[in-house]
N, C-alpha and C positions, 0 to 999 in steps of 0.2 A: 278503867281504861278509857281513856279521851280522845277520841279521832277526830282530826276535821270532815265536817259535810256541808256542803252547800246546806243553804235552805230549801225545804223538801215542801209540799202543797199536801197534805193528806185529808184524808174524807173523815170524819164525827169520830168515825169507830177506833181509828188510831188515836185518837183521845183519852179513848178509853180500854185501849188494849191490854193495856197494863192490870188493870183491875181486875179479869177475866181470865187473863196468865195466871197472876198470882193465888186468884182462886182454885188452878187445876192445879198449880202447884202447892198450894196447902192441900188438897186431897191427897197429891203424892208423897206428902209427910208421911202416910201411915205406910207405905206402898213399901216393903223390905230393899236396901239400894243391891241389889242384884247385881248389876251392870257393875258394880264397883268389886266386892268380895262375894265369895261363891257362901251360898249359906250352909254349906254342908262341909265337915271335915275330912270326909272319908273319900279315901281313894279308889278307881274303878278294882272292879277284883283283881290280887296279886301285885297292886301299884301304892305306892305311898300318897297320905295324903298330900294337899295340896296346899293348903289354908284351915286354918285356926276354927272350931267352931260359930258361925254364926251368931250371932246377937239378934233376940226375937222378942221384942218391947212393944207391946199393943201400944200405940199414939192415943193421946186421949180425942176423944169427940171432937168436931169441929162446931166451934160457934157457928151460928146461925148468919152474925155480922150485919151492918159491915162494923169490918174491925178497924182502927184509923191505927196507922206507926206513924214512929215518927226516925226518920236517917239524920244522918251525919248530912248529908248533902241535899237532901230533897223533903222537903216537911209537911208532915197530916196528908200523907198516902192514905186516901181509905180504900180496900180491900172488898169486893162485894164477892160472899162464896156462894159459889154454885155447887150445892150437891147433887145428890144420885149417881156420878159418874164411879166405875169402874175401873181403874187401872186407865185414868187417860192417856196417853201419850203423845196426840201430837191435834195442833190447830188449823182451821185454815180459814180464812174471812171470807164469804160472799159477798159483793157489792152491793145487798141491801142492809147490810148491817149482822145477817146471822153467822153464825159461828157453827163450823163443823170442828165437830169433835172426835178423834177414834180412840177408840177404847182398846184398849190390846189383847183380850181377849177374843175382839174379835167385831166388834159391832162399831158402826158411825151414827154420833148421836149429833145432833144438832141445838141450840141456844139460840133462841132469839129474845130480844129487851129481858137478856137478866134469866129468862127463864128454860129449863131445862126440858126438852120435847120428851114425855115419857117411852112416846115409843122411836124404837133406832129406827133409822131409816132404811130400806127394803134396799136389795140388790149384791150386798157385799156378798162376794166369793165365803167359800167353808176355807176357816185361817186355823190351821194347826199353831195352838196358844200353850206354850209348856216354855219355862224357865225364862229366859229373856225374847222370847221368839211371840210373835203376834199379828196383828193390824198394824204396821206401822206406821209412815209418813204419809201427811196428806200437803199434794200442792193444787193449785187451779193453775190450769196452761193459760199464757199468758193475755191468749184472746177467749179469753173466757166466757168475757160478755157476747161474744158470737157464737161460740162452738158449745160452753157451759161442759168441757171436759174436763173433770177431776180424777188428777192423778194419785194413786198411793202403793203403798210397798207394803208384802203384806209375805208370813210364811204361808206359801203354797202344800199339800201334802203328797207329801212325797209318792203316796202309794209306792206303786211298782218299779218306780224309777228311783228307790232308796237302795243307799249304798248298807249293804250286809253290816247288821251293825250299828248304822246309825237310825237313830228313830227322829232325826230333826227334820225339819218340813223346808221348802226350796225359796230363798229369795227372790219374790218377783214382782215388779214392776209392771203395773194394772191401771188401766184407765175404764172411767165409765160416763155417762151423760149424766148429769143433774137433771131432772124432772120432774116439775112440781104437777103438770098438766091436770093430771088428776085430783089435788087438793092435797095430795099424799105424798112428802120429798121421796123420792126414791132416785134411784143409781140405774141406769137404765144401759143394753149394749154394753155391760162390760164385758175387757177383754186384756188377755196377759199380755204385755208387750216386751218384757226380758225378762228371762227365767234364770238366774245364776247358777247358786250352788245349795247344797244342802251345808246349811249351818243355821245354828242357835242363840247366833246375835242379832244385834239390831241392825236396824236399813232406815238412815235418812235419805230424802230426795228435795233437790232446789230446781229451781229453773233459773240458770244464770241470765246474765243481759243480753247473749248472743242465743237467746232462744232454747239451748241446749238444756237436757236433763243432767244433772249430776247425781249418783247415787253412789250411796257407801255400803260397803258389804265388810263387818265387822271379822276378827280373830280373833282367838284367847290366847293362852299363856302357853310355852312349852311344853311340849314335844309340836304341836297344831303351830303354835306360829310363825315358824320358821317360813309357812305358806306366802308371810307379809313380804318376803321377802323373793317369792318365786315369779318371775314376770306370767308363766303360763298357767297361774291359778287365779282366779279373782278374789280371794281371802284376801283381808286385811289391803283391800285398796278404793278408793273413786272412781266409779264410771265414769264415761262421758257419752251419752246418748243420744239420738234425736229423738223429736218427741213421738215418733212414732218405735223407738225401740231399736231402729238400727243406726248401723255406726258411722259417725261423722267421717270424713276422707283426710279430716284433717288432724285427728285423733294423733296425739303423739307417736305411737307406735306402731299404727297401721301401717303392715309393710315388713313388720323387721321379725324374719325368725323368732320363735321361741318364746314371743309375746303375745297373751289377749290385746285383739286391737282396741273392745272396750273400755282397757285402761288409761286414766289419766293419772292418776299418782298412787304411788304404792308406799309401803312399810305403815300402815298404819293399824290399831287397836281398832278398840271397838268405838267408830265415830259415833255421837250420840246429840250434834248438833250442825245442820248448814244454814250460813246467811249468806248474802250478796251486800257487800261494800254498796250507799246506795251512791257514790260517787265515784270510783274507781272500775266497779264493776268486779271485783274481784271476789273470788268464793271462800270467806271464811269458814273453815270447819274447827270445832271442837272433839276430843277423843278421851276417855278416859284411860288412864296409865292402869297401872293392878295396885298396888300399897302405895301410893305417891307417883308423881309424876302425869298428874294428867294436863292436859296440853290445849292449845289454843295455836291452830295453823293458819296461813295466809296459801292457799292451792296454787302451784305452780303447773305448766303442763312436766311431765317425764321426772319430777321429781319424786325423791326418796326421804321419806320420813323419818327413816330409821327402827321403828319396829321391826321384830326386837334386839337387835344387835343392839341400840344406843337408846336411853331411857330415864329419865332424873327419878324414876319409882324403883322400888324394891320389889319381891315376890312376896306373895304372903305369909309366907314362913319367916324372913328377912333379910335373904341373902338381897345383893345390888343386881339389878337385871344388867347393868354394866358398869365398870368401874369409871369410864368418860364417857359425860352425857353426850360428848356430839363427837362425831369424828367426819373429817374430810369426804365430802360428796353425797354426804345428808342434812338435809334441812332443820334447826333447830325452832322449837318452837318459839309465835311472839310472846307469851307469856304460858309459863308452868305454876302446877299447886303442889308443893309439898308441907304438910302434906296433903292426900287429894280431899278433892270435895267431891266426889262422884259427880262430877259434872256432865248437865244432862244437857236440854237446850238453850239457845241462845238468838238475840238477838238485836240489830240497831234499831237504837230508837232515835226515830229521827219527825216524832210529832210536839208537840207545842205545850200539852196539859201540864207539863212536867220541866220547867223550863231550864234547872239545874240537872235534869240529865241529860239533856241535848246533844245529839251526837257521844252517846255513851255506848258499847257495847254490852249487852247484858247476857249472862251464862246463869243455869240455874246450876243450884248445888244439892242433891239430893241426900248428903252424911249427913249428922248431927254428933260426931265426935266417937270414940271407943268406948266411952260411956255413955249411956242413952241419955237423953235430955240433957246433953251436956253444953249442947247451940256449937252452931258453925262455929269448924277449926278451922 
């Protein structure tokens, strides 16, 4: 997918962005796609299963590297891997060149020139880490070089404020100070600044062009998703925050009965990608569907997605989550996978090293086919 963009001025490290992604994304080769199919067939007690047995294929080792490919469009990509990580999940660039990294079970590691800091960096909250739930998203506020506040989403434990029944940990939206002072990176002052709901997906967060946080708070599959669809739950929609955590006045909803005014768009899955158009300004999110259908949206305010009333994916048993993918007063997406590629994150690239993807959007895809080592369908 090819969009126009201005030309963009980036610093070294978007040079070399690429090579640093694709390395966390070759560790998440071995990582089971979760977010896509549930690895287990069995149903809660008394309830039918849901999906098909899992597929559990140890990945072979990762070379050492670098590895060079070579694409249809872009030629002699070499690949530099960084190991020791854990279950990474998401990035975030400091202005000197290091690379914070979180690991979803819980810990933020850091990279600097290539190399992996053995020890995590001090400060992270205790992150209730079970099934898709973890450390999630890391951004820097956008006056970063002043204030050095790093935001991320992470599951909170429920303790005493879990609902009967559920043992999933609370989406929340945390900031803390970057500090080196001591010689030693740590997270200093942190503090929760939105606590959503208790569930077991994931939570991306961006900081759009108007300053604001956006954050996604995932849903699953029926009987639970019908929430995407309830304006007074935050399941299956986009916040829209300031960066201290409360709500914009200008929030689509604020005001209207029977609405969280956090919300900015609803009906959707389990978001597992945002970027910011870097010339429009606009917040592209990606989502994964359940057997097909996973989707690439363009964020509108007050819009509706569609989950799961309308859907180009099936259930994983086979039935159609709906017989028309779109219907009147839900937004269709700009591009769908069927079938899916467990689509995780995404982003524009909009630097120079790479000059045939210029203005390319990139989604990663974490499947490898119903047959193991079958390579992207």
């Amino acid at each position: 997918m090819e969009y126009t963009c201005q030309r963009y001025k980036r610093m070294n490290k978007q040079r070399w962005i690429w090579t640093i992604a694709f390395g966390c994304m070759l560790a998440l080769a071995g990582v089971a796609s979760r977010a896509q199919q549930p690895g287990a067939a069995k149903g809660k007690a008394g309830k039918a299963p849901t999906a098909p047995p899992g597929i559990n294929w140890p990945s072979p080792p990762l070379p050492d590297g670098p590895i060079v490919l070579d694409t249809g469009i872009q030629h002699q990509v070499q690949l530099i891997v960084t190991k020791g990580l854990i279950q990474p999940f998401s990035m975030a660039f400091l202005p000197d060149g290091g690379i914070l990294i979180a690991e979803r079970p819980g810990r933020l590691r850091i990279v600097r020139n290539g190399k992996l800091d053995p020890n995590p960096v001090a400060g992270v909250p205790a992150v209730q880490a079970q099934g898709l739930a973890g450390l999630m998203d890391l951004a820097l506020h956008p006056r970063f070089a002043e204030n050095k506040l790093v935001y991320f989403t992470y599951h909170k434990p429920a303790g005493a404020a879990a609902t009967p029944g559920n043992n999933a940990g609370i989406i929340t939206l945390a900031r803390g100070r970057w500090d080196e002072t001591s010689g030693t990176p740590a997270l200093t002052d942190v503090r929760d600044l939105f606590s959503a709901i208790q569930n077991g997906n994931a939570s991306r967060i961006v900081f759009g062009k108007d300053g604001m946080v956006y954050m996604t708070i995932g849903v699953g599959d029926p009987p639970a998703a019908a929430a995407a669809q309830d304006p007074n739950s935050l399941a299956g929609k986009t916040l829209r925050l300031k960066d201290d955590g409360t709500v914009p006045p200008d929030n689509p909803f604020v005001g209207r009965a029977g609405y969280r005014p956090e919300i900015f768009t609803l009906g959707h899955r389990n978001a597992l990608g945002l970027a910011v158009h870097p010339v429009t300004g606009d917040v592209w999110e990606c989502e994964d569907g359940p057997n097909g259908g996973d989707e690439v949206n363009i964020l509108q305010a007050g819009k509706n997605y569609g989950w799961p009333v309308v859907s180009y994916g099936r259930f994983y048993l086979g039935p159609r989550v709906s017989v028309d993918p779109w219907k009147e007063g839900m937004e269709p997406p700009v591009v769908f996978w069927v079938p899916a590629i467990a689509i995780s994150g995404m982003s524009f690239y909009t630097g120079d090293k790479f000059p045939n993807w210029k203005n390319n959007l990139f989604v990663g895809g974490m499947r490898q086919g119903e047959v193991p080592r079958s390579g992207h369908l």
